[in-house]
C-alpha positions in Angstrom: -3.9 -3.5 -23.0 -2.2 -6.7 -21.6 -1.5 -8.2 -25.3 0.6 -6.0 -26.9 2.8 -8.6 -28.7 -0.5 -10.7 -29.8 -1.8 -8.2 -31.9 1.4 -6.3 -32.8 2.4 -10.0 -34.2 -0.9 -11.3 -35.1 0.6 -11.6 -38.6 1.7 -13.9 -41.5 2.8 -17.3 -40.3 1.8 -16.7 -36.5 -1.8 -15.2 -37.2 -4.9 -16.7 -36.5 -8.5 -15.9 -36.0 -9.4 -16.9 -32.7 -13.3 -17.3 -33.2 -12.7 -19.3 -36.2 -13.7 -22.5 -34.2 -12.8 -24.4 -37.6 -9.0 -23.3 -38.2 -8.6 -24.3 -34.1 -6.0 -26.4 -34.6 -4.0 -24.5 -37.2 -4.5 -21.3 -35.3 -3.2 -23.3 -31.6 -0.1 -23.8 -33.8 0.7 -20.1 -35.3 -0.1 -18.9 -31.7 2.4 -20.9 -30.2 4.8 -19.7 -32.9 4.1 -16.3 -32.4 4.6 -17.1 -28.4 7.8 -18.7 -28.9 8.8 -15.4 -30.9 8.2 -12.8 -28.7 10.1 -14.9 -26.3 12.9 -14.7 -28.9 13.0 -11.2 -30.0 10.8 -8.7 -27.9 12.9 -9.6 -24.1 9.9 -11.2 -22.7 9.3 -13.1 -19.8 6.2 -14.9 -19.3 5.0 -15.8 -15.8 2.3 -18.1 -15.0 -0.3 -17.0 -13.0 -3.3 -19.2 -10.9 -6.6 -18.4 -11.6 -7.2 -16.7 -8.2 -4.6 -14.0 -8.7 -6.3 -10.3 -8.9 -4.5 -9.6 -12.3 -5.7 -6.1 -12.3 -4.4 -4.9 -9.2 -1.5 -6.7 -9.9 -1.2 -4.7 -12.5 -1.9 -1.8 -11.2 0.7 -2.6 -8.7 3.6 -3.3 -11.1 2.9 -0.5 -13.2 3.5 1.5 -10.1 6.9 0.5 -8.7 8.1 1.0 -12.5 9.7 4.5 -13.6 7.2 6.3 -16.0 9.4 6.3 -19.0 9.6 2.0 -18.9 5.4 2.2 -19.2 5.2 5.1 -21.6 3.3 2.4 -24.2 1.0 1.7 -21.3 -2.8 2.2 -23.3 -1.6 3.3 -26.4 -2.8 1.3 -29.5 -0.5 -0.9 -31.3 -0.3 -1.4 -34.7 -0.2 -5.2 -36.9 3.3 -5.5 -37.9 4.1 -7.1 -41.7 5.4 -10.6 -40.8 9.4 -9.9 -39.9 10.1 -13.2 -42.0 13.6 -13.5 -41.1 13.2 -13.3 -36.8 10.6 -16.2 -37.6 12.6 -18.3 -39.3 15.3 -18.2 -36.7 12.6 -19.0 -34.3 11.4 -21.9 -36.5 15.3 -22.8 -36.9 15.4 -22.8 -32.9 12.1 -24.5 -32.2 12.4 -27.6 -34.9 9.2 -28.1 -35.6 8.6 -30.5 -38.0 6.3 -30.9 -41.4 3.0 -30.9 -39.8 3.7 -27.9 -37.9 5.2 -26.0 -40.7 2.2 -27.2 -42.8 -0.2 -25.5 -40.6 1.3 -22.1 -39.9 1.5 -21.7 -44.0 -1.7 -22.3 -44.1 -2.4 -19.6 -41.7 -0.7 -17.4 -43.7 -2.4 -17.8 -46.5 -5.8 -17.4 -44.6 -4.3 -14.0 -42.6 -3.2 -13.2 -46.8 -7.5 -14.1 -47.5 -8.6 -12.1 -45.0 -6.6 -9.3 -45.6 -7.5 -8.9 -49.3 -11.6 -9.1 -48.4 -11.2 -6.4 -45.7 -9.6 -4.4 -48.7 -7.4 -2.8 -46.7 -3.8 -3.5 -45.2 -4.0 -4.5 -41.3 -5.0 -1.6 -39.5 -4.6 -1.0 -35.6 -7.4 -2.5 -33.8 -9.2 -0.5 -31.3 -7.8 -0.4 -27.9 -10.3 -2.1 -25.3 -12.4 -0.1 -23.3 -11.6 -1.7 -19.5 -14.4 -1.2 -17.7 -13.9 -0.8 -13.9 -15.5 -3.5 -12.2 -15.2 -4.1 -8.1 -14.2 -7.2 -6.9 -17.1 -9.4 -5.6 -17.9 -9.2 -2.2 -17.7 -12.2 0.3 -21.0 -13.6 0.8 -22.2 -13.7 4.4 -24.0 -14.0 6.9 -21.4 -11.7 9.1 -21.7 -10.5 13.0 -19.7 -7.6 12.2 -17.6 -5.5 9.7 -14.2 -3.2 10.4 -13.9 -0.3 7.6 -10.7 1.7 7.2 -9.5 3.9 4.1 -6.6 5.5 3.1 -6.5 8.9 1.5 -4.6 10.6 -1.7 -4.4 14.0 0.4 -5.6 16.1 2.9 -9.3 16.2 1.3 -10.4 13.4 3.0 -12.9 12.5 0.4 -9.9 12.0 -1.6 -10.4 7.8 -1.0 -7.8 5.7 -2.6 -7.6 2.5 -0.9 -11.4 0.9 1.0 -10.2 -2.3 3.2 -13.2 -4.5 4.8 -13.1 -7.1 8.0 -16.1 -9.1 7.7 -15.9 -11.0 10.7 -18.0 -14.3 10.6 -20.6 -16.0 13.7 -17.3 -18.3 13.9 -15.2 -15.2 14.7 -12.9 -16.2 11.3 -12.4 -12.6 9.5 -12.4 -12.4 5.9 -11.1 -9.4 4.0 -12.3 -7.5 0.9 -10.3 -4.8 -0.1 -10.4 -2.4 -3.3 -8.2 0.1 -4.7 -10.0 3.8 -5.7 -9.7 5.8 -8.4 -9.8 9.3 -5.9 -9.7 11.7 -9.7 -7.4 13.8 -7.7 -4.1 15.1 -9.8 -2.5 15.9 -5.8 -0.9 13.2 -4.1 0.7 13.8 -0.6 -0.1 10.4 0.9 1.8 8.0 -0.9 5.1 8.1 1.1 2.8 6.5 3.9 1.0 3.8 2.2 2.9 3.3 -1.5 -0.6 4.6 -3.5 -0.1 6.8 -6.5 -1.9 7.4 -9.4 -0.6 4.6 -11.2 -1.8 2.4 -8.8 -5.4 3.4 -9.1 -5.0 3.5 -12.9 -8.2 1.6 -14.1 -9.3 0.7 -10.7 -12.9 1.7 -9.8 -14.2 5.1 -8.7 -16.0 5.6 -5.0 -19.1 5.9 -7.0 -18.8 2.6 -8.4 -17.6 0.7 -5.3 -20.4 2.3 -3.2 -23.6 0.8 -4.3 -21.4 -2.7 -3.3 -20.6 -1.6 0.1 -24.2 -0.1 0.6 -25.7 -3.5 -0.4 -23.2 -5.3 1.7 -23.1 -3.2 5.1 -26.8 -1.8 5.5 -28.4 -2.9 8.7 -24.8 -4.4 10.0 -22.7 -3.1 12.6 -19.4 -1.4 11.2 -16.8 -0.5 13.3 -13.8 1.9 12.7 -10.3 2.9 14.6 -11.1 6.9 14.8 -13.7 8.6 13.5 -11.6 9.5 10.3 -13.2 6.1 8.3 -16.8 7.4 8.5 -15.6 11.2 7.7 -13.8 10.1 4.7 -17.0 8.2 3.3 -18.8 10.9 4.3 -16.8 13.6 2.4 -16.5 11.1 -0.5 -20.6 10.7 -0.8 -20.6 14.9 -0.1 -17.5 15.6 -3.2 -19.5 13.2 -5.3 -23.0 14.7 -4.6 -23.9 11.1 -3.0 -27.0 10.0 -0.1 -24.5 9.5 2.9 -24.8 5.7 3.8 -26.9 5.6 6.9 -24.6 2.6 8.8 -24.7 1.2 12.5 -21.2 2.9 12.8 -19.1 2.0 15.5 -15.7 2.9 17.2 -13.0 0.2 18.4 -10.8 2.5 19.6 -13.8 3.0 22.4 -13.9 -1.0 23.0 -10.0 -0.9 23.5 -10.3 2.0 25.6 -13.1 -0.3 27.7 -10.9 -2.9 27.7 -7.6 -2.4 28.0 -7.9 1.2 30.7 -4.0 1.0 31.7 -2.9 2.1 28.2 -4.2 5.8 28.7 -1.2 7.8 28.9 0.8 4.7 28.4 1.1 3.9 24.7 -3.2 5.1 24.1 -5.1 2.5 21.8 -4.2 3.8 18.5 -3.2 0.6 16.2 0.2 0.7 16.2 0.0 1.0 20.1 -2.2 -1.9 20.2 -0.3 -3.6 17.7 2.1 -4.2 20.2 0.2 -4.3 23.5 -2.0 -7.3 21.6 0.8 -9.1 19.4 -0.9 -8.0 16.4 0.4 -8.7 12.9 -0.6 -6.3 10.1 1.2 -4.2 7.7 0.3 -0.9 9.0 -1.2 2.0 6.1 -2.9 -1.1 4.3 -6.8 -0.6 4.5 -7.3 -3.9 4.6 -4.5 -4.6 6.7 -5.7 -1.7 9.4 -9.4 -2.8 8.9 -8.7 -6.6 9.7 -6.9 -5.5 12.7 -9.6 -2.8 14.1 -11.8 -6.3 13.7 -9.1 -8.3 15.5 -9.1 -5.6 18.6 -12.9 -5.7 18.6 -12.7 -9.8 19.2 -9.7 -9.5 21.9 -11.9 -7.1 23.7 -14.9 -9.4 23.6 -12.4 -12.5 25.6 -11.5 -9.6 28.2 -14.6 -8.4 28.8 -18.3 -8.1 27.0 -19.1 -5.7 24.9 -20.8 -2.8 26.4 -23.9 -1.8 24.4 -22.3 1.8 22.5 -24.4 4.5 21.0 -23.6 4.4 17.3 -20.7 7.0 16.6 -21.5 10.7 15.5 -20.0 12.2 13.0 -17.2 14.8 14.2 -18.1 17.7 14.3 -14.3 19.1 14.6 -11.4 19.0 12.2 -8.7 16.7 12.6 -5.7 16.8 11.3 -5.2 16.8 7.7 -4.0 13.3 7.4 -5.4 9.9 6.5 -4.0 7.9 9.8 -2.9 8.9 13.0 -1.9 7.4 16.6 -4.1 8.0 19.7 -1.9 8.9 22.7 -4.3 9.5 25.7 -2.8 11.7 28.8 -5.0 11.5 32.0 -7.8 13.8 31.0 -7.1 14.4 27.1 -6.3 13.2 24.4 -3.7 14.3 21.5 -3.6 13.3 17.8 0.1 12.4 16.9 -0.4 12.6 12.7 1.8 11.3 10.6 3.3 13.8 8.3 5.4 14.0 5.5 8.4 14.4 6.0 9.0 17.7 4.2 6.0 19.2 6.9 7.2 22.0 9.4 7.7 20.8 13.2 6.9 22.7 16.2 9.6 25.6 17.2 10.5 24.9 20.4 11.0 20.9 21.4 8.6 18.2 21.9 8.2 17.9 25.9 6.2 14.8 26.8 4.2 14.7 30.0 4.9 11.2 30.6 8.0 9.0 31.0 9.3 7.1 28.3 9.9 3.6 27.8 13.7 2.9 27.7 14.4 0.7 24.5 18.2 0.6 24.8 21.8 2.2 25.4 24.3 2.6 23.2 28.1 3.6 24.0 29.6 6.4 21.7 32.8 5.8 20.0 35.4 8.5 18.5 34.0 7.1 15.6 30.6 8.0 16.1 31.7 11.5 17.4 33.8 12.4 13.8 30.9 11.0 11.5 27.8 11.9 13.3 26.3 8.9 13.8 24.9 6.8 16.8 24.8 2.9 16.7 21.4 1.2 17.9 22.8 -2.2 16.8 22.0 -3.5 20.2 18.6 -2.8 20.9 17.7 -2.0 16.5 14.7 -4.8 16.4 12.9 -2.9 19.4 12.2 0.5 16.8 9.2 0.0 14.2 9.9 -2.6 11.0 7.9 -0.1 8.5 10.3 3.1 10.0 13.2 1.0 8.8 14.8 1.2 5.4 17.8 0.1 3.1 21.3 1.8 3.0 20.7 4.7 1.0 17.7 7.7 0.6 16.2 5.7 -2.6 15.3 2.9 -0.3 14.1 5.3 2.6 11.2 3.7 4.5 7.6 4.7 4.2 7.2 5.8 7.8 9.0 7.9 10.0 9.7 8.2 13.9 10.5 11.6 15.2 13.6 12.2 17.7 13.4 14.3 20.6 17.1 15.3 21.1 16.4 18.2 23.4 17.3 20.8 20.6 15.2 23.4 18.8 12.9 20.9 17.2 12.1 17.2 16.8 14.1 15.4 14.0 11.8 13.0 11.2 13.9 10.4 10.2 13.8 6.5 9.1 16.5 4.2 10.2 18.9 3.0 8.2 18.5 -1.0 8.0 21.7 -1.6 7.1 24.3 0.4 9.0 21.6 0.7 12.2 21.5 4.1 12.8 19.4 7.6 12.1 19.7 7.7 8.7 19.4 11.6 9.3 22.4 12.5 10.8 22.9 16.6 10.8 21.4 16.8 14.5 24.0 14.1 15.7 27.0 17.1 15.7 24.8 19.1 17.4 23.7 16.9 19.9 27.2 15.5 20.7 28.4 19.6 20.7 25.8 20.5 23.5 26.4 18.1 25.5 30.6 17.5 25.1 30.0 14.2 24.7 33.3 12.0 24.5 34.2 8.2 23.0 33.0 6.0 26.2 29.8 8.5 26.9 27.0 6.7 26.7 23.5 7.5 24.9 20.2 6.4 25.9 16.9 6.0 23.9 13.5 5.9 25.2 10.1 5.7 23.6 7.6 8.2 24.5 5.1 7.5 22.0 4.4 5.3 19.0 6.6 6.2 16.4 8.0 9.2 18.6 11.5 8.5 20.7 13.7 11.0 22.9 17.4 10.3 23.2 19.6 11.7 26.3 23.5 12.1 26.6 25.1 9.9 29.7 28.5 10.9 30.9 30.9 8.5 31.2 31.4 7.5 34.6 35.3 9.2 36.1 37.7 6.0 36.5 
């Protein structure tokens, strides 16, 4: 409920009947009182909102940055207090108001007083509203194509949380529609990556509901997708659900990158946050509508390098991939390997990560004594060149969503964020190791290359004899 304080203080002096179109103007009065009150005495704050603002997933949004004991009333019923006379009179005392206004909340007590005595009974809880889940409208066309991209609650990948839709119009402008999901899952293992958790989705609709809208929207239309993953996930969705499979024109962009931009294999691949670099893309990766307007935006670079080549529409997989809702395409020469992004809890490989191709030096970075006795190595110099969402604040609570891994040349690959404010690893237990294996000294130097999106490999330089 999003009045709590209305009906907990629809009472005495600041009650009124809102359909009572004839006590309007005594009622505008004891409501403004009973604003003005819970400003006073309940801490408060009221922010104004325009009309356009999507107040439910705002909503859903605050409720999920705060700690669950600060939204333990959060849909419980609330009960009509008994007017706390004395907190409205020092609101009154505060406010001013002169006879007419004090005239007309009196009068509204004695009609709550009325109105109390024919219901026979003393004010009683009202029923808590039934929100009905309702999906956002969808933009009216016409539309040459659409981009579709999801985001997942776990490795069940009709576990759908988060829809995002590019509908990209004859004038090439894109417009998005995107829709939180109510998955009904009580395992979350995704929300690291993209910031959804269950009390996000809290109220928002379930795939069953925001299907019928997509399947009225998208049938005869071309809909693309980065990976196969989008149409699996709908797919499994319909299947979990016992749902017709929507029978769309699907399509692939990672295929019309591939077509149009050939030098990336083995040199980045055409995964998004490859191309979001190799194209100058802006978009908050892990964001379905974000990712979706951008799989639109790579389809209409492609069409100014080259035309489209007519493409069979896309199969459904018949293999597995990894048990995640996002990954990275790097291509090698004749195959292709999925880098997923995993929590960061998941086990790495054994032995360490050997990459077939050379890497991409970022930067270098001389060690000091003081990086040697606290384990650390400064990237100030070359800091903007590593991903923004891999970067975080100065402590663990403010750890970034995503991480990179670092090839060290150890036993395995380190996952770690960076550290935003000091500029370094923010993991820091493979640093002593590192330095140990290779006797590194204050004046040594360290390089750092990327090898892969989100994937780095760091190598010790002796210092040069003077």
């Amino acid at each position: 409920m999003s009045h709590y304080f209305s009906q907990m203080y629809n009472t005495g002096r600041m009650w009124r009947d809102r359909k009572d179109a004839l006590t309007k103007a005594d009622g505008d009065i004891a409501k403004a009182l009973r604003n003005e009150f819970v400003v006073d005495h309940c801490r408060a704050v009221w922010l104004p909102l325009p009309d356009a603002v999507d107040i439910a997933r705002l909503e859903a949004e605050v409720l999920s940055l705060a700690p669950d004991h600060a939204i333990a009333w959060n849909r419980r019923r609330t009960q009509t207090y008994d007017e706390p006379t004395d907190l409205v009179e020092a609101t009154l005392s505060r406010l001013g108001w002169g006879a007419r206004e004090l005239a007309a909340i009196e009068r509204q007590r004695l009609r709550f007083l009325v109105a109390m005595a024919r219901s026979g009974a003393a004010p009683a809880p009202k029923p808590a509203p039934i929100r009905l889940a309702r999906v956002a409208p969808f933009p009216k066309g016409p539309f040459r194509f659409f981009a579709l991209d999801v985001e997942t609650a776990n490795t069940d990948r009709g576990s759908i949380c988060q829809i995002g839709m590019a509908c990209v119009r004859p004038d090439n402008s894109i417009e998005t529609w995107t829709t939180y999901v109510d998955p009904q899952v009580d395992r979350w293992v995704f929300t690291y990556l993209h910031g959804i958790s269950a009390r996000t989705v809290q109220g928002a609709p379930t795939f069953a509901e925001v299907l019928p809208v997509l399947q009225s929207a998208l049938q005869g239309t071309t809909v693309y997708q980065h990976s196969g993953f989008d149409r699996s996930a709908v797919a499994a969705a319909c299947g979990n659900r016992g749902l017709p499979i929507p029978q769309w024109d699907w399509r692939d962009s990672v295929h019309v990158a591939r077509a149009a931009w050939p030098e990336l294999r083995g040199n980045g691949g055409h995964g998004l946050a490859s191309l979001k670099q190799r194209l100058g893309l802006v978009f908050d990766h892990h964001d379905a509508g974000e990712d979706a307007r951008a799989a639109a935006e790579v389809v209409l670079r492609a069409e100014g390098v080259q035309p489209l080549r007519a493409e069979a529409p896309v199969q459904a997989a018949q293999n597995p991939i990894a048990d995640d809702d996002d990954f990275d395409l790097i291509e090698g020469d004749d195959h292709i390997v999925m880098a997923v992004s995993e929590p960061a809890a998941a086990p790495m490989p054994s032995g360490p990560i050997r990459h077939p191709h050379a890497g991409r030096h970022i930067g270098t970075t001389e060690i000091t004594q003081g990086n040697i006795d606290n384990n650390h190595i400064y990237l100030r110099s070359f800091f903007e060149k590593f991903p923004a969402d891999a970067i975080g604040g100065s402590n663990r609570a403010s750890a970034a969503r995503r991480e990179i891994a670092v090839d060290w040349g150890g036993g395995a690959a380190v996952m770690t964020d960076l550290d935003g404010a000091k500029r370094f690893f923010r993991k820091r237990s493979w640093i002593r190791e590192f330095f140990e294996a290779n006797g590194t000294r204050a004046g040594d130097m360290v390089t750092v290359e990327e090898v892969a999106p989100y994937s780095y490999r760091v190598a010790h330089q002796r210092r040069s004899p003077e």
